[in-house]
py3Dmol code that shows the C-alpha trace and the ligand (Angstrom):
import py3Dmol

protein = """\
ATOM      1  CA  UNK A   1     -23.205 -33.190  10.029  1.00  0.00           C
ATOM      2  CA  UNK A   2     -20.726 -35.442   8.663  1.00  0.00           C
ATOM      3  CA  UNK A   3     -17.164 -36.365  10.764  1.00  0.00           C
ATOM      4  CA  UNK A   4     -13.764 -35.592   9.276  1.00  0.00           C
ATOM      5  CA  UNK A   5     -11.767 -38.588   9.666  1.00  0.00           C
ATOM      6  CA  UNK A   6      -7.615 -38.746   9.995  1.00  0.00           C
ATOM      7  CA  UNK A   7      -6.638 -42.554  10.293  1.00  0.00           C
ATOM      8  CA  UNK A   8      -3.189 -44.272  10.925  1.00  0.00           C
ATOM      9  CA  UNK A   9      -1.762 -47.292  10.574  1.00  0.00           C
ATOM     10  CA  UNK A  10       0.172 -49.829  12.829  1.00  0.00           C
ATOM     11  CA  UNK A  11       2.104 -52.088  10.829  1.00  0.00           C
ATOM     12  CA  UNK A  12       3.142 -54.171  13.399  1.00  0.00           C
ATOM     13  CA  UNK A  13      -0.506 -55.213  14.439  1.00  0.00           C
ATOM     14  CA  UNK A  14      -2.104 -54.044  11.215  1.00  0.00           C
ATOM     15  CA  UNK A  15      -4.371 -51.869  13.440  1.00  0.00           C
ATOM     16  CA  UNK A  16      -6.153 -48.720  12.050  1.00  0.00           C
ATOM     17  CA  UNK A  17      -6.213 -46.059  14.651  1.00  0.00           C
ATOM     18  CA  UNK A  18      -9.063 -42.989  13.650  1.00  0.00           C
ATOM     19  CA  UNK A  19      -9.443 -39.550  14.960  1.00  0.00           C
ATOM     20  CA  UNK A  20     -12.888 -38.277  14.632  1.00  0.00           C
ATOM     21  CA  UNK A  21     -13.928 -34.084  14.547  1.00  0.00           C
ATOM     22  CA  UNK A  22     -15.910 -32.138  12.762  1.00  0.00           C
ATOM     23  CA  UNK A  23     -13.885 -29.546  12.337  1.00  0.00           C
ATOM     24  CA  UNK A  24     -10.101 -27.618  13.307  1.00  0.00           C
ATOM     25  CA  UNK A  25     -10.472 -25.960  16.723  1.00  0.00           C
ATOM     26  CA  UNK A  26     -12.871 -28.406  18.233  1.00  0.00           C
ATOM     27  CA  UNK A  27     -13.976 -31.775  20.073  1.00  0.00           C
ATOM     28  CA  UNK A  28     -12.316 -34.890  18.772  1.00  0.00           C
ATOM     29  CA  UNK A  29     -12.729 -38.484  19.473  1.00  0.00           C
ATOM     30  CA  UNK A  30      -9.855 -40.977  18.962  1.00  0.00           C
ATOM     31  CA  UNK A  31     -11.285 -44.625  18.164  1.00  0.00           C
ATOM     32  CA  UNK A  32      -8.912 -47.708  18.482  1.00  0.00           C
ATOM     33  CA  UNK A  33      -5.704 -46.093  19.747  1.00  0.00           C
ATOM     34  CA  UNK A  34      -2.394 -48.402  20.167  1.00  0.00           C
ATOM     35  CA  UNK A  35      -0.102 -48.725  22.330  1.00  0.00           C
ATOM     36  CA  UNK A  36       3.189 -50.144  20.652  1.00  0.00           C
ATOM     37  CA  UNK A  37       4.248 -53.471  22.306  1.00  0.00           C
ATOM     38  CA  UNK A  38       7.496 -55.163  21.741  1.00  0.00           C
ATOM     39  CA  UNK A  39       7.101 -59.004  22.960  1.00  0.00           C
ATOM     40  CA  UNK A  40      10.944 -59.541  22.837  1.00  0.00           C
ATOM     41  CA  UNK A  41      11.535 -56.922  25.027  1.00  0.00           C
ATOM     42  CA  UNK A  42       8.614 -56.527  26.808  1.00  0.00           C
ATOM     43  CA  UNK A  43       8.664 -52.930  26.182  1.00  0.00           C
ATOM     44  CA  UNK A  44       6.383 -50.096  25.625  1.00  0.00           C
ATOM     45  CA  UNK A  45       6.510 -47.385  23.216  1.00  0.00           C
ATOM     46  CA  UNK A  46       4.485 -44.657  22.143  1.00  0.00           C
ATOM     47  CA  UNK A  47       4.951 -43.374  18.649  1.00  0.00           C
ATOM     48  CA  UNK A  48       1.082 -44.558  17.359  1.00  0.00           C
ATOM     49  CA  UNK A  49      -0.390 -42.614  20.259  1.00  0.00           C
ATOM     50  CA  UNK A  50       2.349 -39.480  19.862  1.00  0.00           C
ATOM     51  CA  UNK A  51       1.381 -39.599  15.900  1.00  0.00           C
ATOM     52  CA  UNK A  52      -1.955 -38.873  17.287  1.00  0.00           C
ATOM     53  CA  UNK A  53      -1.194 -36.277  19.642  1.00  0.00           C
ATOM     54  CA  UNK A  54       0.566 -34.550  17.283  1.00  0.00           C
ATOM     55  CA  UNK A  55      -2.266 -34.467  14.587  1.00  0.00           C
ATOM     56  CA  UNK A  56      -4.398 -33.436  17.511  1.00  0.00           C
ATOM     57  CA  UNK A  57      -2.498 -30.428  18.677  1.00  0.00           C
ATOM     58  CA  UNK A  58      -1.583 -29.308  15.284  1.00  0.00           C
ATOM     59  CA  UNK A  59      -5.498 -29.012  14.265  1.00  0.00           C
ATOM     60  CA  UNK A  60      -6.246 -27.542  18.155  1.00  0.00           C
ATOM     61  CA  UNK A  61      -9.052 -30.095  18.501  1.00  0.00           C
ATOM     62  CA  UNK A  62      -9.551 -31.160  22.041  1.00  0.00           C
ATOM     63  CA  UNK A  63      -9.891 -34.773  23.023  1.00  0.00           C
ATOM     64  CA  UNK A  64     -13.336 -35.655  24.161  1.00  0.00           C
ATOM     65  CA  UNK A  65     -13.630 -39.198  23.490  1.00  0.00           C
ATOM     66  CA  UNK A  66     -11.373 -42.378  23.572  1.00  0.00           C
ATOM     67  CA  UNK A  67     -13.692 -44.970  22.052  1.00  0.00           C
ATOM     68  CA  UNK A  68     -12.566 -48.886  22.255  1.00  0.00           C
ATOM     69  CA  UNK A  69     -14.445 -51.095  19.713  1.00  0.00           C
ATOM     70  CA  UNK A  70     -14.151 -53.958  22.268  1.00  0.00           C
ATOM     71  CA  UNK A  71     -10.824 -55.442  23.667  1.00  0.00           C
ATOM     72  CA  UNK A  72      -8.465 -56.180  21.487  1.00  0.00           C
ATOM     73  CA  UNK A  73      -6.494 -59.159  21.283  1.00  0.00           C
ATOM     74  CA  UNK A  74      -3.954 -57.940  18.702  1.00  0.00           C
ATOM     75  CA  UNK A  75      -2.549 -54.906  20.367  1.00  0.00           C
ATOM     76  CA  UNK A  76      -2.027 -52.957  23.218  1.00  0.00           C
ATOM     77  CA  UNK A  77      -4.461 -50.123  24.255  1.00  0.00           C
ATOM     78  CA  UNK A  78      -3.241 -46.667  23.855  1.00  0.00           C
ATOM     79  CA  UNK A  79      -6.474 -45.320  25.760  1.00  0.00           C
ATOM     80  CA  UNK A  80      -4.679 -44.927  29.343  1.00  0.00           C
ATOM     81  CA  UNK A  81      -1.345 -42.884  27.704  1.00  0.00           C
ATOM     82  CA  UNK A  82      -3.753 -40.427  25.171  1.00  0.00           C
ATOM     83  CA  UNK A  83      -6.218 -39.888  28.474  1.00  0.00           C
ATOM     84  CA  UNK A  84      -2.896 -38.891  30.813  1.00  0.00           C
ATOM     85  CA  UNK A  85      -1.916 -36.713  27.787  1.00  0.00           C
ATOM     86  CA  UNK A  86      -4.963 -34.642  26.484  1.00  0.00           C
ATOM     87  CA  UNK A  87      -7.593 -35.892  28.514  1.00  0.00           C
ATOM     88  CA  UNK A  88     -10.663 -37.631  27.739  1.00  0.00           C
ATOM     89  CA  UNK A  89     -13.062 -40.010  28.641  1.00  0.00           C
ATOM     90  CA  UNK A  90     -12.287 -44.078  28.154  1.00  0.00           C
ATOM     91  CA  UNK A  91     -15.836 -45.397  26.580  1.00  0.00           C
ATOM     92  CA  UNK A  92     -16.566 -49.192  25.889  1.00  0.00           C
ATOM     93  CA  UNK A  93     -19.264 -51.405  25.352  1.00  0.00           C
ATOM     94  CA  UNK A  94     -21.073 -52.306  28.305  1.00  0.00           C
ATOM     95  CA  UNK A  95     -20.812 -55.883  27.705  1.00  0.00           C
ATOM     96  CA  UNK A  96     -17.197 -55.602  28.540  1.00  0.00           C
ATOM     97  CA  UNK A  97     -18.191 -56.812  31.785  1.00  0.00           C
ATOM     98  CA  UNK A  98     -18.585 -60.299  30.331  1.00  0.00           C
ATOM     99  CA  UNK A  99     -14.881 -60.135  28.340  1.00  0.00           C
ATOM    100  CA  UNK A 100     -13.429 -59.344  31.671  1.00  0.00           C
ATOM    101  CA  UNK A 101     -15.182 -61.952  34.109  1.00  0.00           C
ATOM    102  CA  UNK A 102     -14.065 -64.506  31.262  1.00  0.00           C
ATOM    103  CA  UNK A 103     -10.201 -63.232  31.506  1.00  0.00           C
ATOM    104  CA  UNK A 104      -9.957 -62.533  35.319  1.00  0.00           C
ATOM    105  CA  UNK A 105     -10.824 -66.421  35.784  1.00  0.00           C
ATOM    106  CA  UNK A 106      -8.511 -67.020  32.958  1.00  0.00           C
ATOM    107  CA  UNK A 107      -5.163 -65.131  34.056  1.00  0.00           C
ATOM    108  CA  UNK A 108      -6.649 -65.294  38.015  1.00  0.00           C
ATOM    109  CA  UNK A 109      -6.223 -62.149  38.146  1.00  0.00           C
ATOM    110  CA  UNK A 110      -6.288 -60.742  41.661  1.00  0.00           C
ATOM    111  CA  UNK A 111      -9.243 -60.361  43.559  1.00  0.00           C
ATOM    112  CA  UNK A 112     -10.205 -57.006  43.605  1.00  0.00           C
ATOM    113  CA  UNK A 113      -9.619 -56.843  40.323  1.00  0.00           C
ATOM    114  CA  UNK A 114     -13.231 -55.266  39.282  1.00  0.00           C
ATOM    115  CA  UNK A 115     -15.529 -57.107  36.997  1.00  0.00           C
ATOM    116  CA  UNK A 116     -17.778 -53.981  36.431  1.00  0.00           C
ATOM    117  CA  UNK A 117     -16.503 -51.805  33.887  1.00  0.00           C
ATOM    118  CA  UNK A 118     -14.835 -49.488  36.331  1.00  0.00           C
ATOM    119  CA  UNK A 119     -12.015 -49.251  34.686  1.00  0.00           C
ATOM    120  CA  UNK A 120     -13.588 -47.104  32.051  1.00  0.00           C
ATOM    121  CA  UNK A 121     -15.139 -43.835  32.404  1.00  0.00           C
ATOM    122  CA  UNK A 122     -18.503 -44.644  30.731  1.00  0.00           C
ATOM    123  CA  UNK A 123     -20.022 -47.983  29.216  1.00  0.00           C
ATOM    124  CA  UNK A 124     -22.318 -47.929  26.364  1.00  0.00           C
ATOM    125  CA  UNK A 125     -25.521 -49.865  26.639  1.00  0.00           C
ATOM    126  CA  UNK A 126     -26.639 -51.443  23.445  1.00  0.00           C
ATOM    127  CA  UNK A 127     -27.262 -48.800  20.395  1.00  0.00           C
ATOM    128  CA  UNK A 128     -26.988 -45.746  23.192  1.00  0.00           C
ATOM    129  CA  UNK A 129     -26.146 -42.217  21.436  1.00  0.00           C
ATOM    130  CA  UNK A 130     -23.794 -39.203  22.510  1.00  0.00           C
ATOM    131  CA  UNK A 131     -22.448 -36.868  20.951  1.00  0.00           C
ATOM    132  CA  UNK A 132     -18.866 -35.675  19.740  1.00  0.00           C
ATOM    133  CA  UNK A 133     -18.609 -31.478  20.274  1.00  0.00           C
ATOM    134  CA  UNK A 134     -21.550 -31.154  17.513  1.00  0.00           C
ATOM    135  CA  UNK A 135     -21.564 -34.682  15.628  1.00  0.00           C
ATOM    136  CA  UNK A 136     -23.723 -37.276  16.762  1.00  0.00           C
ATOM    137  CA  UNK A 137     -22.510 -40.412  17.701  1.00  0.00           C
ATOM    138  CA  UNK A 138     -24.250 -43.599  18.538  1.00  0.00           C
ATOM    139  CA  UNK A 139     -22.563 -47.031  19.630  1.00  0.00           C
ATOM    140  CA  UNK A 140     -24.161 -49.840  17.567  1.00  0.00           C
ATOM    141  CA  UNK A 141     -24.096 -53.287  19.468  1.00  0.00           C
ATOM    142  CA  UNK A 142     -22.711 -55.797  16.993  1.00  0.00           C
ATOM    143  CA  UNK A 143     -21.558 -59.067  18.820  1.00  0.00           C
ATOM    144  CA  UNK A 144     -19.943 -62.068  17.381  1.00  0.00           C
ATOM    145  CA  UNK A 145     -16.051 -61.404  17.239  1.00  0.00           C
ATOM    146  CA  UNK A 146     -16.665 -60.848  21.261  1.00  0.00           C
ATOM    147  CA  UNK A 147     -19.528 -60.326  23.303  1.00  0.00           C
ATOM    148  CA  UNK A 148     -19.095 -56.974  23.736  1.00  0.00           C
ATOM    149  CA  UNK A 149     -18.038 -55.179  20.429  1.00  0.00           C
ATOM    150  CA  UNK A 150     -20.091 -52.103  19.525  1.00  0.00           C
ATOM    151  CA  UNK A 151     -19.050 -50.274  16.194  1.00  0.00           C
ATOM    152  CA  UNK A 152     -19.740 -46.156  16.102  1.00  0.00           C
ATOM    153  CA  UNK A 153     -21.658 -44.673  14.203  1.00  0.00           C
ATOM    154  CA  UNK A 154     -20.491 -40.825  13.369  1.00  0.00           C
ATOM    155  CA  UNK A 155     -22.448 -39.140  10.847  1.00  0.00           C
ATOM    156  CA  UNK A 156     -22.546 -40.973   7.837  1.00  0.00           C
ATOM    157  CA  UNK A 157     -19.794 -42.952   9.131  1.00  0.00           C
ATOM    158  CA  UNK A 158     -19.466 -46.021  10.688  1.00  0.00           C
ATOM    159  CA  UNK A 159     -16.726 -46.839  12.384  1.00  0.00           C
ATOM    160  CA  UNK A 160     -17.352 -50.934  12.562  1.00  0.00           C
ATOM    161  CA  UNK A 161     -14.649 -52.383  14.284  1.00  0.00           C
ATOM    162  CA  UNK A 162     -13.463 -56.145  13.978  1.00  0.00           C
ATOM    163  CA  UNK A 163     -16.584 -57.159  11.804  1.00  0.00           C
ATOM    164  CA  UNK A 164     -16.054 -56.278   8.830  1.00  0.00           C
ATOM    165  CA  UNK A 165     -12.616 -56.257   6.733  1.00  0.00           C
ATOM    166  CA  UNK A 166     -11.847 -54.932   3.326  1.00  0.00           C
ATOM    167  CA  UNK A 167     -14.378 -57.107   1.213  1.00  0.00           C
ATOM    168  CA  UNK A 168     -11.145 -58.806  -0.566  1.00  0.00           C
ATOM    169  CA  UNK A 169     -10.102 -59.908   3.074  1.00  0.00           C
ATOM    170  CA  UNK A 170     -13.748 -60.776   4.545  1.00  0.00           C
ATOM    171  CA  UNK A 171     -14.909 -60.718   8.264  1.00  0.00           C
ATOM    172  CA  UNK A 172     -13.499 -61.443  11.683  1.00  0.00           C
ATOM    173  CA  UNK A 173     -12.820 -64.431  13.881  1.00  0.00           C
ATOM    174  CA  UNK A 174     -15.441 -65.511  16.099  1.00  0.00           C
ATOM    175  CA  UNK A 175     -13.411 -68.197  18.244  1.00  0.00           C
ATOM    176  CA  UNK A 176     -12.561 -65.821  21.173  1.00  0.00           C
ATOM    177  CA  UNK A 177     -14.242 -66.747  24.169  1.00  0.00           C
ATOM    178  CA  UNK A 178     -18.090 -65.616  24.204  1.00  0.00           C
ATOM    179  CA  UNK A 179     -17.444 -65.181  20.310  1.00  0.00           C
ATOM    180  CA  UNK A 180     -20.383 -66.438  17.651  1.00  0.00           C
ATOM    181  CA  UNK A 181     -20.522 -66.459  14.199  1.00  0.00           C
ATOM    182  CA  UNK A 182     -24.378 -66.181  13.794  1.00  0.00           C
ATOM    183  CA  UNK A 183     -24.065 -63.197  16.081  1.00  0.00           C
ATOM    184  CA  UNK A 184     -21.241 -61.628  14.044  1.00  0.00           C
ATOM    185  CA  UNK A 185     -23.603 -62.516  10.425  1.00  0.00           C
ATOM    186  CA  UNK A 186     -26.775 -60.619  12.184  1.00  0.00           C
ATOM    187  CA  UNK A 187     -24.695 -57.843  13.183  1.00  0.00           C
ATOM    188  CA  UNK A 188     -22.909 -57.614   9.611  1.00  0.00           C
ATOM    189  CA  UNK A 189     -26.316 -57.220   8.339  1.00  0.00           C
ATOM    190  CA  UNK A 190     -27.306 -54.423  10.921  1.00  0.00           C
ATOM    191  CA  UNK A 191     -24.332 -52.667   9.915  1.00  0.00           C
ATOM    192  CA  UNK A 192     -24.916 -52.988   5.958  1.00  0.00           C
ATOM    193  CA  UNK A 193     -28.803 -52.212   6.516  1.00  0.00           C
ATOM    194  CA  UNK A 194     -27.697 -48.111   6.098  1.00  0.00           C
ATOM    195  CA  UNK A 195     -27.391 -46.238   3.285  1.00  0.00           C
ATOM    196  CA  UNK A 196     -25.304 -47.465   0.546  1.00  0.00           C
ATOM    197  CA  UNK A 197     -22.956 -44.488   0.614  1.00  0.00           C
ATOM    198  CA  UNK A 198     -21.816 -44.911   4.005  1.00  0.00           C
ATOM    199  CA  UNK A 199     -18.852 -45.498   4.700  1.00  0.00           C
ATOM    200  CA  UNK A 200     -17.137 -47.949   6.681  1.00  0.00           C
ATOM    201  CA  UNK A 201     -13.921 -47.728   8.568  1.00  0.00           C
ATOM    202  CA  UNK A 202     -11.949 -50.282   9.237  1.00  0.00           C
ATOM    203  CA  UNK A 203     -10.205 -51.914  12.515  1.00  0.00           C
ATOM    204  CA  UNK A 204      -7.675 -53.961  10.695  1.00  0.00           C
ATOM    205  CA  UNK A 205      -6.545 -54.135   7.666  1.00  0.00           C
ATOM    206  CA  UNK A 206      -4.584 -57.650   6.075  1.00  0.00           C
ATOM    207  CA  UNK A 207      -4.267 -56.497   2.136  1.00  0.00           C
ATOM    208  CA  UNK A 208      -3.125 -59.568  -0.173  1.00  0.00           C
ATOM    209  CA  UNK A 209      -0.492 -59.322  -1.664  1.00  0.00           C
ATOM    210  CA  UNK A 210      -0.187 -56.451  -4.316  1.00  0.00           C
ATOM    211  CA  UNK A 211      -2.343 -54.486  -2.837  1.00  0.00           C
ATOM    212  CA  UNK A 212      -2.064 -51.315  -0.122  1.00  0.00           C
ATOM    213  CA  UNK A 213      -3.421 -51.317   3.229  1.00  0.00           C
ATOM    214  CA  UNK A 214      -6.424 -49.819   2.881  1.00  0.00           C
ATOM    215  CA  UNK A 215      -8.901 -48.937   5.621  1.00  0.00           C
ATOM    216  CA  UNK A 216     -12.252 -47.332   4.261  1.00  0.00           C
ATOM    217  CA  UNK A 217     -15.060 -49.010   1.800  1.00  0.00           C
ATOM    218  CA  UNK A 218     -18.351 -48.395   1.605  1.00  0.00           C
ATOM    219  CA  UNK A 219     -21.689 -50.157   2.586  1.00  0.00           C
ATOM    220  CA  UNK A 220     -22.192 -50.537  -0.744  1.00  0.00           C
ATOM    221  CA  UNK A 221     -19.020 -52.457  -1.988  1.00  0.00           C
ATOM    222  CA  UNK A 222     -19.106 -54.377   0.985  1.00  0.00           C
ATOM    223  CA  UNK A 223     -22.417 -55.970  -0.305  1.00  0.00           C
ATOM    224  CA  UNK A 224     -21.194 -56.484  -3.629  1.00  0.00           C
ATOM    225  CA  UNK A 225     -17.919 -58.088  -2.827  1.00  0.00           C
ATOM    226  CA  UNK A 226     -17.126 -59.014   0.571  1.00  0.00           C
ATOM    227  CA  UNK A 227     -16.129 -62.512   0.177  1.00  0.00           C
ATOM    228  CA  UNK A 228     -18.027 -63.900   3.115  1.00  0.00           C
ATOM    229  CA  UNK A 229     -20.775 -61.830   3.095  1.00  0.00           C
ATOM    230  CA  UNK A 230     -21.459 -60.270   0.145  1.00  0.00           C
ATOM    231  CA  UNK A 231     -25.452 -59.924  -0.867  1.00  0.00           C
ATOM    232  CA  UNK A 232     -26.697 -63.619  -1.497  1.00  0.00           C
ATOM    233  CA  UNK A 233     -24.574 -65.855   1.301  1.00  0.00           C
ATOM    234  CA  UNK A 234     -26.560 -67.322   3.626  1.00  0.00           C
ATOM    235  CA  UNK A 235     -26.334 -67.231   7.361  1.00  0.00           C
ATOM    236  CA  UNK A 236     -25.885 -70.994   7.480  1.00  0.00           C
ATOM    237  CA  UNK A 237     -23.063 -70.970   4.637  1.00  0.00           C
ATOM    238  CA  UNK A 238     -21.648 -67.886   6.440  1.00  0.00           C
ATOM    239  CA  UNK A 239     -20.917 -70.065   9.821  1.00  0.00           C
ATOM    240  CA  UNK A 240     -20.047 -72.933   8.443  1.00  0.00           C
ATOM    241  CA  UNK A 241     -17.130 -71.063   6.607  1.00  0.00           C
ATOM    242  CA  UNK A 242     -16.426 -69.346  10.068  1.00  0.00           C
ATOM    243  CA  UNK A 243     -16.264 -71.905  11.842  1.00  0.00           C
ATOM    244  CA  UNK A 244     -14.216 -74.136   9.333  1.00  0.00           C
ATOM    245  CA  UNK A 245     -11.625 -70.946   8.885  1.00  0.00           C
ATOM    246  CA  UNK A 246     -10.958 -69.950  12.902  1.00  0.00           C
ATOM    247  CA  UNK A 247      -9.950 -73.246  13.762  1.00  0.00           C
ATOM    248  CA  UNK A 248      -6.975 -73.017  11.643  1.00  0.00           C
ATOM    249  CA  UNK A 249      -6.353 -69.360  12.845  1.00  0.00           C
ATOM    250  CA  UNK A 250      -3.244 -69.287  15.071  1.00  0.00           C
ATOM    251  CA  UNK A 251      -4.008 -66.984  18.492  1.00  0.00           C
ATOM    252  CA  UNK A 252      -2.699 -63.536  17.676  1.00  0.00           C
ATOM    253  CA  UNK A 253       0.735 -63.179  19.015  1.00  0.00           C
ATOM    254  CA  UNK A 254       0.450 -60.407  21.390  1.00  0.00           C
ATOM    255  CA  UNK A 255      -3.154 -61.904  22.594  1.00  0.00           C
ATOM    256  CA  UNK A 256      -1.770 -62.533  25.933  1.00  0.00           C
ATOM    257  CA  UNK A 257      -0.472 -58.794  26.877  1.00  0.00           C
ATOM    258  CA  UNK A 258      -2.915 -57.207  25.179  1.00  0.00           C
ATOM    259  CA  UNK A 259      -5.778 -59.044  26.763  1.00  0.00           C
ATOM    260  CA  UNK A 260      -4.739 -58.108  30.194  1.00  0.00           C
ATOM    261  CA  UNK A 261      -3.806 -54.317  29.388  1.00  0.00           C
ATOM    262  CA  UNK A 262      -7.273 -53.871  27.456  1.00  0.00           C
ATOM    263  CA  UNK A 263      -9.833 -55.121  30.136  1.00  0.00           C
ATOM    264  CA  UNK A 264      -7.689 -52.541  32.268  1.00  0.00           C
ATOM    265  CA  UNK A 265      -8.950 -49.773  29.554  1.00  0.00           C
ATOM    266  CA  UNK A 266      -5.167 -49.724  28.752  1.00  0.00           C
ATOM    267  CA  UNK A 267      -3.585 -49.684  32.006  1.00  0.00           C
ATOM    268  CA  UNK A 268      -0.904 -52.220  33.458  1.00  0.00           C
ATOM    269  CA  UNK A 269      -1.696 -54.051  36.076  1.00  0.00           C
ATOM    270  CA  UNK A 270      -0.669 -52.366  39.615  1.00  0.00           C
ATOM    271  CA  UNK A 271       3.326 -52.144  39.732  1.00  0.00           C
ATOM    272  CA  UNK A 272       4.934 -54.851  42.149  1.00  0.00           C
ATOM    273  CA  UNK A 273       6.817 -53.591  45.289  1.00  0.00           C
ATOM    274  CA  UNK A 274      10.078 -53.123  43.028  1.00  0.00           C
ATOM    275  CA  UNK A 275       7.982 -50.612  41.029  1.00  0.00           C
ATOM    276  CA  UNK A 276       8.285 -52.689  38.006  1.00  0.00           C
ATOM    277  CA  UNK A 277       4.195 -53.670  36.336  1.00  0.00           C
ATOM    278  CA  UNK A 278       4.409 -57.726  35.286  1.00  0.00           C
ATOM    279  CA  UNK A 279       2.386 -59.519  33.196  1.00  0.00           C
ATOM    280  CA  UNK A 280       1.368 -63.319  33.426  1.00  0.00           C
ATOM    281  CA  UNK A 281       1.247 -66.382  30.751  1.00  0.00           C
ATOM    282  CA  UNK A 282      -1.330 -68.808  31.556  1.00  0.00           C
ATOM    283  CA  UNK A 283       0.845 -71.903  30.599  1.00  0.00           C
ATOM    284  CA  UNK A 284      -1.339 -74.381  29.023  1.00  0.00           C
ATOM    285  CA  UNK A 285      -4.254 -72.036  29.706  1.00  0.00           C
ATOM    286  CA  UNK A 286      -5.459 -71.371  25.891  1.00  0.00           C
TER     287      UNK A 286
END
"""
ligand_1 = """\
1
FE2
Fe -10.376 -57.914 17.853
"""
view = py3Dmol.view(width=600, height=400)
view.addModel(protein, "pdb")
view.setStyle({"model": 0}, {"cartoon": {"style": "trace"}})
view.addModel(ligand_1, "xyz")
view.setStyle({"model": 1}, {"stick": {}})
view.zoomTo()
view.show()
């Protein structure tokens, strides 16, 4: 059984957000929800999560899933908000437990703070499957951009995550901490190893100029055109261009909010005794 697939997009952090079902009236699984950030400010709003809400009450499908690709450095988590909402269970990659050991030295975060995974309701070991109401679902392990991405595959869709981008855009960074680009070429090539027809949803999408955003391709046009991986570039080439491109990346700007909301499976850290939830900026820390 094949997924029907209702995606939105955040222009602000050029984030695709996907809801998941197989059909009106039943089980749904978000993937990649946001939580709208405003650094200025530093204030939250919800209208990516309420879009979803919205889509997911008018169809009657009840929320089963809340699926993170890994933790994001571009945006905020909408996980926690959609969970409090409609319910739901917060699933990650098991290797998450590596992202956050990395980060709770990094922001020294307090120490309780759990480096297990608790935060989430259920961690996926590598290539595990579940199901969403009657699709099946499995949760590839493709490392590289982190340590701990998975990508989900739905039917004959994969949902891939930050991997792959639109093949006129490429593939993602791999100069996060744990990150590797001979990781991210292998697990490219699990991920284009399926059927030609599948298709491929995005993460992210950055179009060029003259172009719409545009967050679905196909294993096949990936292969002929991505422009860093397309059939015929080798592994070596593939790092080498990697690693040549992230170090003249910029961090993404909302990198340090989102960092410490997402190994919290979108949840602020505890609120201070004024009630209000802070959070830090390593100075000179990145
Ligand atoms: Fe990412």
């Amino acid at each position: 059984m094949n997924p029907t697939v209702q995606s939105y997009f955040d222009t602000q952090t050029c984030t695709a957000t996907h809801i998941v079902f197989d059909a009106p009236g039943g089980q749904a699984a978000v993937i990649d929800p946001v939580l709208n950030y405003e650094p200025k400010s530093g204030r939250t709003t919800t209208k990516s999560a309420d879009q979803v809400l919205a889509f997911l009450a008018t169809n009657n499908l009840q929320l089963q899933w809340l699926l993170e690709t890994h933790a994001h450095a571009d945006h905020l988590s909408g996980a926690q908000y959609l969970k409090e909402k409609a319910g739901g269970q917060i699933a990650i990659g098991e290797k998450i437990t590596e992202v956050q050991k990395t980060f709770k030295t990094l922001f020294n975060l307090e120490q309780e703070f759990p480096v297990n995974g608790t935060q989430f309701d259920v961690l996926f070991a590598a290539d595990a499957k579940f199901s969403i109401g009657r699709l099946t679902a499995q949760a590839l392990y493709v490392p590289g951009h982190t340590p701990a991405d998975v990508a989900y595959l739905i039917g004959d869709a994969i949902f891939v995550g930050d991997t792959l981008f639109m093949p006129d855009v490429g593939t993602a960074r791999c100069d996060f901490p744990g990150g590797d680009a001979s990781q991210l070429y292998h697990s490219i090539q699990k991920l284009l190893s399926f059927p030609p027809a599948t298709r491929l949803f995005l993460c992210h999408d950055y179009p060029p100029a003259g172009r719409e955003v545009c967050t679905q391709t196909t294993v096949a046009s990936q292969k002929a055109s991505n422009i860093h991986v397309r059939d015929g570039i080798a592994e070596a080439d593939f790092v080498a261009m990697r690693g040549k491109r992230d170090a003249g990346l910029e961090m993404p700007y909302l990198l340090i909010p989102a960092i410490q909301v997402n190994i919290r499976a979108g949840a602020m850290p505890a609120a201070e005794s004024n009630g209000v939830h802070y959070l830090k900026i390593p100075v000179n820390g990145l």
